[in-house]
PDB file of N, CA, C and O in Angstrom:
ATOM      1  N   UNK A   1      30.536 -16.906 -15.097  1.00  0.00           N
ATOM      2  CA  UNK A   1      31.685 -17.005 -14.198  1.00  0.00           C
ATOM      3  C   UNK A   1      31.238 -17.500 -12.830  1.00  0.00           C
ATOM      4  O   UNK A   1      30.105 -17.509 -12.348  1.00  0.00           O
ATOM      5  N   UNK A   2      32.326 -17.886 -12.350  1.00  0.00           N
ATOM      6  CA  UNK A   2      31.467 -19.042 -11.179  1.00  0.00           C
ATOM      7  C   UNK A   2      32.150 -17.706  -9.927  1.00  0.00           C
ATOM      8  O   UNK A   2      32.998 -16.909 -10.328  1.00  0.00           O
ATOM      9  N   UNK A   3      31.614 -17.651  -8.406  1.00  0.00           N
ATOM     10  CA  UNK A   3      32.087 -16.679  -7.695  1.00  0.00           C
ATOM     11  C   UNK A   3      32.936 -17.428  -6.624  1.00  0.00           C
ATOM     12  O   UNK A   3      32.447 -18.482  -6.216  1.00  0.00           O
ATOM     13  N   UNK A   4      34.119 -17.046  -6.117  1.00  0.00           N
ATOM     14  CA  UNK A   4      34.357 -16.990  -4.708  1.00  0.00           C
ATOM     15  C   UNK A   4      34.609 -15.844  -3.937  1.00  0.00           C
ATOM     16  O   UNK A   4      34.848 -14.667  -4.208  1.00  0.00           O
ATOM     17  N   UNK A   5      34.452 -16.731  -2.535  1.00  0.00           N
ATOM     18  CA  UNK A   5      34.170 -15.813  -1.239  1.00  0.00           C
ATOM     19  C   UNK A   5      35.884 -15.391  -0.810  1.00  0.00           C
ATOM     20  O   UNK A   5      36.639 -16.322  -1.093  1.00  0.00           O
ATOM     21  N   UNK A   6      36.469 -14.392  -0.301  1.00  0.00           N
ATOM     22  CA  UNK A   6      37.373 -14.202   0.245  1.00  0.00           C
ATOM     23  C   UNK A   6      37.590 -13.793   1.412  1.00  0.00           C
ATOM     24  O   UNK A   6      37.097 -12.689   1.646  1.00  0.00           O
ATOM     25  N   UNK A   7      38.171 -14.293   2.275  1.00  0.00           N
ATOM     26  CA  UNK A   7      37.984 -13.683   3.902  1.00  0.00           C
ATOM     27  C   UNK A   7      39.540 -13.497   4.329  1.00  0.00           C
ATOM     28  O   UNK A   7      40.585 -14.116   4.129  1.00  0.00           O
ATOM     29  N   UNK A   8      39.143 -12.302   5.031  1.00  0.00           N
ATOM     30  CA  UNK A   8      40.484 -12.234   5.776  1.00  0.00           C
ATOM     31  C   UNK A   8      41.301 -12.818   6.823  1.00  0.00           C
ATOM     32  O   UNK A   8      40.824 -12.494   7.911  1.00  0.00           O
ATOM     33  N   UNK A   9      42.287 -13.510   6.944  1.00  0.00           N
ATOM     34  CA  UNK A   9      42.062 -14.277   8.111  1.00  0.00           C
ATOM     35  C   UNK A   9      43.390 -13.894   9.362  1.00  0.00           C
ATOM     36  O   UNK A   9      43.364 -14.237  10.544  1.00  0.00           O
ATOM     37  N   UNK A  10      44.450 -13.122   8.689  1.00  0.00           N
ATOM     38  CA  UNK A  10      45.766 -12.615   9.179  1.00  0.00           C
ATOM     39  C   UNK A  10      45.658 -11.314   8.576  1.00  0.00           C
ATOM     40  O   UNK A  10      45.249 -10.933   7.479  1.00  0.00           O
ATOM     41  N   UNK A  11      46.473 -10.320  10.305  1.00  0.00           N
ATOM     42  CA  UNK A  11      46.218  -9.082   9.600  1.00  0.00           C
ATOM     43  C   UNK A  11      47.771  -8.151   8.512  1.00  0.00           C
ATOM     44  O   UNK A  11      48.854  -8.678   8.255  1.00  0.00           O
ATOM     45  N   UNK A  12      47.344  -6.806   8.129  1.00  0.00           N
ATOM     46  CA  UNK A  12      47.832  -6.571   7.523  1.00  0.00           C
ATOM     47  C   UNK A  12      48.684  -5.964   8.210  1.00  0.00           C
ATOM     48  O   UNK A  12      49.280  -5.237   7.415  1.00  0.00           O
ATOM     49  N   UNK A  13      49.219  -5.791   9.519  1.00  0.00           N
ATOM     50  CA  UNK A  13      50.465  -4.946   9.755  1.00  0.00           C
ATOM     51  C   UNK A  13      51.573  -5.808   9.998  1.00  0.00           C
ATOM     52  O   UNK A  13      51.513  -6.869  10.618  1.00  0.00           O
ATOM     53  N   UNK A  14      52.926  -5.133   9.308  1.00  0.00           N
ATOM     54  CA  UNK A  14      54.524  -5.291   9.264  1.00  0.00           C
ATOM     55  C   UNK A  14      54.430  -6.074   7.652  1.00  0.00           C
ATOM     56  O   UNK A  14      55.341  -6.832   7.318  1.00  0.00           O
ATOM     57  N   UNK A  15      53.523  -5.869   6.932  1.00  0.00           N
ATOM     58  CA  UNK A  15      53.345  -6.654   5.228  1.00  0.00           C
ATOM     59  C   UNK A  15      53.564  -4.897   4.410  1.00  0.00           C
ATOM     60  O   UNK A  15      53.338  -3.727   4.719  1.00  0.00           O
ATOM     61  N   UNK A  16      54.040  -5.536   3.432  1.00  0.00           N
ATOM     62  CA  UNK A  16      54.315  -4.326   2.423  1.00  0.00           C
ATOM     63  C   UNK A  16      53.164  -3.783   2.160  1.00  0.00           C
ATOM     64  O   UNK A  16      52.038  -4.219   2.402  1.00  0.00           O
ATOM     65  N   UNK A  17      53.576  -2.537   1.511  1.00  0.00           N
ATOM     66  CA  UNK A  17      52.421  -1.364   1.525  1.00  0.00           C
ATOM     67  C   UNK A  17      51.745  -1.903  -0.061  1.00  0.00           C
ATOM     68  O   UNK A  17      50.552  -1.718  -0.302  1.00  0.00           O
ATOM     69  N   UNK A  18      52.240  -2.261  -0.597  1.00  0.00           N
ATOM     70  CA  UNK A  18      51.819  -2.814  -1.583  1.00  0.00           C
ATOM     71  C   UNK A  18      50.330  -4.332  -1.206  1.00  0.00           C
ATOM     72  O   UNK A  18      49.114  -4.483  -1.321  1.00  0.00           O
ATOM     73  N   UNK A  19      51.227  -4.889  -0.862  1.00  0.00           N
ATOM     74  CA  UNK A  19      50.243  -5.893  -0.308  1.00  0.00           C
ATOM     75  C   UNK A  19      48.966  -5.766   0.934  1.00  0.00           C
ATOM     76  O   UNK A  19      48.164  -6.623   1.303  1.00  0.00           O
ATOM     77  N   UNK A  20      49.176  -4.144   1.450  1.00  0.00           N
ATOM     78  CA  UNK A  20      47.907  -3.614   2.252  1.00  0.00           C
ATOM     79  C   UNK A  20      47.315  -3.360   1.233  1.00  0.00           C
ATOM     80  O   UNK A  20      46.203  -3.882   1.303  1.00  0.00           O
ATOM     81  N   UNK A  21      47.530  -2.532  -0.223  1.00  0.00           N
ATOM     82  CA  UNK A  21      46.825  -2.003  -1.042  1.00  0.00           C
ATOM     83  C   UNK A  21      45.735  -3.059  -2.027  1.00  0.00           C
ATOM     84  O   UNK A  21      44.627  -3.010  -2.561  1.00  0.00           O
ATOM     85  N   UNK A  22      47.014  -4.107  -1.822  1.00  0.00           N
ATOM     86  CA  UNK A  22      46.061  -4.940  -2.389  1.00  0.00           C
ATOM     87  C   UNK A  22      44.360  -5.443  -1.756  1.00  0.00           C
ATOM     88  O   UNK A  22      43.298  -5.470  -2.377  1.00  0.00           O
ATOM     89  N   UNK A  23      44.643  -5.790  -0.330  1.00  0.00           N
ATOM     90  CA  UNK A  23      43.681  -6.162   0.489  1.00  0.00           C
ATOM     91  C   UNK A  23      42.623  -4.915   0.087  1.00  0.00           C
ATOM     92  O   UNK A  23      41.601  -5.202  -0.535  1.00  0.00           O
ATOM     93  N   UNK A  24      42.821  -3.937   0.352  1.00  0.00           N
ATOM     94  CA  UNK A  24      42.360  -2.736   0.317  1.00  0.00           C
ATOM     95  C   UNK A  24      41.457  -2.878  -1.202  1.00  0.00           C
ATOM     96  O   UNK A  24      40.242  -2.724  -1.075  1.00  0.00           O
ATOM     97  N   UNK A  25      41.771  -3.048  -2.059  1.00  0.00           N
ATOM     98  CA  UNK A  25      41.451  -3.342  -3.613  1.00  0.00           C
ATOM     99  C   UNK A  25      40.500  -4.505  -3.439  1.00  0.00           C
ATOM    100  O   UNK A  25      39.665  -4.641  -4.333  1.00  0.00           O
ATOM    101  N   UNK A  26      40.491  -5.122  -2.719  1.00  0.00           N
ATOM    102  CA  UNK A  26      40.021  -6.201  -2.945  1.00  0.00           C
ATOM    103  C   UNK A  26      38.240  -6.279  -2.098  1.00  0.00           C
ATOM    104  O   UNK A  26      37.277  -7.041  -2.180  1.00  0.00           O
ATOM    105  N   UNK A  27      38.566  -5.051  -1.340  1.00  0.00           N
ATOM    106  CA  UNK A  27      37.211  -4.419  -0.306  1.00  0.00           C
ATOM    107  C   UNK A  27      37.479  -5.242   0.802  1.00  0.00           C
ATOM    108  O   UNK A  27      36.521  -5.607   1.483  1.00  0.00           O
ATOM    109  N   UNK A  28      38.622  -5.599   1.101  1.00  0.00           N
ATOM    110  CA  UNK A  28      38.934  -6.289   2.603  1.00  0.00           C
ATOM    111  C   UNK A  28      39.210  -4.981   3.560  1.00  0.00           C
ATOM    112  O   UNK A  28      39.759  -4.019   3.022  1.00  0.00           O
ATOM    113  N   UNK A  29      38.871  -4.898   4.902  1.00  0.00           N
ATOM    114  CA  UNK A  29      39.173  -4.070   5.737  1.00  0.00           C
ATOM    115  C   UNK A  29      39.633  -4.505   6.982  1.00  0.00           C
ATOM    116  O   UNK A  29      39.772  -3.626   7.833  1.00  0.00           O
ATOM    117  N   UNK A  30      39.962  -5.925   7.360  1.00  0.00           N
ATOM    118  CA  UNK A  30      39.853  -6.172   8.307  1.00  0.00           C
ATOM    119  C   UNK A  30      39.673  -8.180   8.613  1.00  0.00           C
ATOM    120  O   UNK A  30      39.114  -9.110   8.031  1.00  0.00           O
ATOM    121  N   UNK A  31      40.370  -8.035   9.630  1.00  0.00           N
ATOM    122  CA  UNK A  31      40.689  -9.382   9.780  1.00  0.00           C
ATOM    123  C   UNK A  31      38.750 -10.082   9.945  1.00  0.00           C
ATOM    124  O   UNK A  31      37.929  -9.410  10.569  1.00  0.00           O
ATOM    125  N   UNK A  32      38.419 -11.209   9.396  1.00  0.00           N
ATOM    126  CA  UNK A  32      37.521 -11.679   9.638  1.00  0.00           C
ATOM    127  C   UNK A  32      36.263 -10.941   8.709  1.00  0.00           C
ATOM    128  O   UNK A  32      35.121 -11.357   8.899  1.00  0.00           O
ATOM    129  N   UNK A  33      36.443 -10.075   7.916  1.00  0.00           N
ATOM    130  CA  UNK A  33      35.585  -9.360   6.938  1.00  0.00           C
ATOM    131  C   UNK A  33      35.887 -10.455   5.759  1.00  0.00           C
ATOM    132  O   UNK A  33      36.820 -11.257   5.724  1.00  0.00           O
ATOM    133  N   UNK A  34      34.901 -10.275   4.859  1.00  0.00           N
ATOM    134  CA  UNK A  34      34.336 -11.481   3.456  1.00  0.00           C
ATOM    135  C   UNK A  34      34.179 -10.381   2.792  1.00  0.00           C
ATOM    136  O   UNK A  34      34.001  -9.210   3.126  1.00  0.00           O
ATOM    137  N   UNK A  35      34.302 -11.101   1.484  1.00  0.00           N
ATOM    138  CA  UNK A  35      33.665 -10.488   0.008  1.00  0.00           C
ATOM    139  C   UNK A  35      33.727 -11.434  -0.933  1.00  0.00           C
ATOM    140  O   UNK A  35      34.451 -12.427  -1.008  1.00  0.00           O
ATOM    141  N   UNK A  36      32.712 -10.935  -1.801  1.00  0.00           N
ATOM    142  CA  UNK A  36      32.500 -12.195  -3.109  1.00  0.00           C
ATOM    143  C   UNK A  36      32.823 -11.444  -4.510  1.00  0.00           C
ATOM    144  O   UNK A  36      32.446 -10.310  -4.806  1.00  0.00           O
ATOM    145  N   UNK A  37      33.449 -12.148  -5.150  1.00  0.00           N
ATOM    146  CA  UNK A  37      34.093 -11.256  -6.126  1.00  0.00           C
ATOM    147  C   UNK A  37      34.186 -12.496  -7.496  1.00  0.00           C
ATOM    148  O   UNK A  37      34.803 -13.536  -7.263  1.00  0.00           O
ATOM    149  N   UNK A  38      33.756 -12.359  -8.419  1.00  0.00           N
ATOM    150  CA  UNK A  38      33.819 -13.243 -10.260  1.00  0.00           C
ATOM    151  C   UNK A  38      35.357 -13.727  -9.879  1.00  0.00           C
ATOM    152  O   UNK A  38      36.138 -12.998  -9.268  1.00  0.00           O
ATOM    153  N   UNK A  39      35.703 -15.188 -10.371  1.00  0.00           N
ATOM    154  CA  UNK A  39      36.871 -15.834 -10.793  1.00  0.00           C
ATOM    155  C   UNK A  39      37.432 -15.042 -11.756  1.00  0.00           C
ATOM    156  O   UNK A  39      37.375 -15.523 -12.888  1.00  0.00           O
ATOM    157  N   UNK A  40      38.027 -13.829 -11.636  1.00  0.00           N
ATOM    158  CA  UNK A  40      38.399 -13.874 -12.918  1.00  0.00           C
ATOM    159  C   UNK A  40      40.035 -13.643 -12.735  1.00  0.00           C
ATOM    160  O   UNK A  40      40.487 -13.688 -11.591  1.00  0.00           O
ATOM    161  N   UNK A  41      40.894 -13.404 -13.819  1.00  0.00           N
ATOM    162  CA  UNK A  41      42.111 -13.644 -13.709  1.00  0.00           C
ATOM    163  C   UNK A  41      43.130 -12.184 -12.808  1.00  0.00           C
ATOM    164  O   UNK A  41      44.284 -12.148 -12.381  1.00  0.00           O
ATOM    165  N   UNK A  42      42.370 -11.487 -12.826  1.00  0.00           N
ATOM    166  CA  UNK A  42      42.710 -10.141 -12.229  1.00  0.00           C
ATOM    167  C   UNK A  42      42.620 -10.457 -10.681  1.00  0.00           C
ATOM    168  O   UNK A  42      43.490 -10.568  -9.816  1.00  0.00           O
ATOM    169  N   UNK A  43      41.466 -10.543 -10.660  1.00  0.00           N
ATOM    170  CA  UNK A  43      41.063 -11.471  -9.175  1.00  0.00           C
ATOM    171  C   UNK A  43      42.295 -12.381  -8.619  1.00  0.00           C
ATOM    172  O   UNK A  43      43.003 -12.221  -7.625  1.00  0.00           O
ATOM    173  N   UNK A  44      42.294 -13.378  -9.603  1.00  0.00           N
ATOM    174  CA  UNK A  44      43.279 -14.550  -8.909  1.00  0.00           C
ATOM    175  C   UNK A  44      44.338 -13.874  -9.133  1.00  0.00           C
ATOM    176  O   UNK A  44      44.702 -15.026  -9.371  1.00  0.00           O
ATOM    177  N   UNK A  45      45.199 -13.206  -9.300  1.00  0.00           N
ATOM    178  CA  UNK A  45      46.292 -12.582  -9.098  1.00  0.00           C
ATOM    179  C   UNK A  45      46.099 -11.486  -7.860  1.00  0.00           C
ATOM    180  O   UNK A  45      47.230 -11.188  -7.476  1.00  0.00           O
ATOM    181  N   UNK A  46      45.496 -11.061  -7.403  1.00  0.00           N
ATOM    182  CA  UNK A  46      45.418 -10.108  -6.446  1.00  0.00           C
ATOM    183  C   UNK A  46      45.315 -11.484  -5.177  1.00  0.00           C
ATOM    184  O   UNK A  46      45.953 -11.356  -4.132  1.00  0.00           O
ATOM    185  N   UNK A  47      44.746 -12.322  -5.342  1.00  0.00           N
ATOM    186  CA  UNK A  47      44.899 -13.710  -4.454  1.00  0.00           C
ATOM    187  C   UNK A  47      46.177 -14.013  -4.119  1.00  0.00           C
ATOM    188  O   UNK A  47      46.671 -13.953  -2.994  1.00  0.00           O
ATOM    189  N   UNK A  48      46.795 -14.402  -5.324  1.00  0.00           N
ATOM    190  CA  UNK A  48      48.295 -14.757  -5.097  1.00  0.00           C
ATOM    191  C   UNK A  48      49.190 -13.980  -4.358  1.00  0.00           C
ATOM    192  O   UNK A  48      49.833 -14.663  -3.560  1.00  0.00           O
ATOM    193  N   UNK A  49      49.522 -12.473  -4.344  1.00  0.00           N
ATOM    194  CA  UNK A  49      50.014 -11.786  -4.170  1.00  0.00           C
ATOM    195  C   UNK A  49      49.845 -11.632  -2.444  1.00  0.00           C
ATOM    196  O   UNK A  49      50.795 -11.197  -1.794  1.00  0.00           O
ATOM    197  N   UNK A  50      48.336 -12.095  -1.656  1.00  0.00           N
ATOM    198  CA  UNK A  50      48.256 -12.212  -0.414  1.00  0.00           C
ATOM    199  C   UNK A  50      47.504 -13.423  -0.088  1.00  0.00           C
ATOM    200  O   UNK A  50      46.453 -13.323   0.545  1.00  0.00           O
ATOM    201  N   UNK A  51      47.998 -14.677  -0.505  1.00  0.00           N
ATOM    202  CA  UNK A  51      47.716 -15.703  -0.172  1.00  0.00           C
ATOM    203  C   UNK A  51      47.995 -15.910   1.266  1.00  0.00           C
ATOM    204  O   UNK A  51      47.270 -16.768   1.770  1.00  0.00           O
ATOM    205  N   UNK A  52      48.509 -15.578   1.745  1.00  0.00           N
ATOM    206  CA  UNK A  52      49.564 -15.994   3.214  1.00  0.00           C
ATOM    207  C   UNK A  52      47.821 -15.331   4.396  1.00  0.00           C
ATOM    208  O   UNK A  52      47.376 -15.944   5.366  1.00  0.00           O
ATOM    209  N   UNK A  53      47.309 -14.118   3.871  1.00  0.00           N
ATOM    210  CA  UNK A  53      46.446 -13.521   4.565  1.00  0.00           C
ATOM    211  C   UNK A  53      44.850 -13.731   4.288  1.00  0.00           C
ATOM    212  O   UNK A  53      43.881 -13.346   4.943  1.00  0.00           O
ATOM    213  N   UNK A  54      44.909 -14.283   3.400  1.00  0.00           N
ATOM    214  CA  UNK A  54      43.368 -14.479   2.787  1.00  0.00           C
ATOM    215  C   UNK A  54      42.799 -16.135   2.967  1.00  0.00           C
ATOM    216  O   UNK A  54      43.618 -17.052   2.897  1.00  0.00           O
ATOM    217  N   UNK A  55      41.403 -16.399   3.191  1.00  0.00           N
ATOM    218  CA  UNK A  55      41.220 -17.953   3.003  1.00  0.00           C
ATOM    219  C   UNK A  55      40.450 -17.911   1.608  1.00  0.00           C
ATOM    220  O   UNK A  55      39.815 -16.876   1.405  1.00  0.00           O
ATOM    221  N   UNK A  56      40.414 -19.000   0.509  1.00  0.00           N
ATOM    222  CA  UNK A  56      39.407 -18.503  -0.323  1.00  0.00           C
ATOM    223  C   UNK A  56      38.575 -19.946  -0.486  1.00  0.00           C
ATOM    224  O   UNK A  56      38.852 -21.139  -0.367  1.00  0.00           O
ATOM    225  N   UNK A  57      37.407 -19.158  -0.823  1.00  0.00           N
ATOM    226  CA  UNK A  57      36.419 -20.352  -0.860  1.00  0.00           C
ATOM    227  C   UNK A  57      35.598 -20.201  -2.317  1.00  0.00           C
ATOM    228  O   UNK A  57      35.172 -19.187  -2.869  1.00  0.00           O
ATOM    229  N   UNK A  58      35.551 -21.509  -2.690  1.00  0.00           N
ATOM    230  CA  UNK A  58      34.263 -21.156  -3.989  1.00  0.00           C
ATOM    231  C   UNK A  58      32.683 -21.361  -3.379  1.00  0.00           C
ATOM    232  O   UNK A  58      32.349 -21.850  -2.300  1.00  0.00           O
ATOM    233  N   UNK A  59      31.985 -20.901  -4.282  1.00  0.00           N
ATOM    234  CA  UNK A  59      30.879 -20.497  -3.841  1.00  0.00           C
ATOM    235  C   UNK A  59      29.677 -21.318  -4.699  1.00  0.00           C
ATOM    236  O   UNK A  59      28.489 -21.103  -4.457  1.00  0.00           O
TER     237      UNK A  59
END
């Protein structure tokens, strides 16, 4: 599986509690924090869901 990087780039307040949880799931804490996480399809759906807040990069 190939990896990308995810960074935070907009923060999470006045966004549904759902979509903090997601960030949260995802080991984001914070605007400008990264993580590297497997392509996998679980992944890219937790992407979609906060696309608006995340940048993603492949790796």
């Amino acid at each position: 599986m190939e990896k990308i990087k995810i960074k935070q780039i907009r923060s999470a307040i006045k966004n549904l509690k759902k979509q903090k949880l997601t960030l949260y799931a995802l080991g984001l804490r914070g605007i400008g924090k990264e993580v590297v996480h497997e392509n996998t399809p679980s992944i890219k759906g937790m992407i979609s869901k906060v696309n608006h807040l995340v940048e993603v990069n492949k790796l």
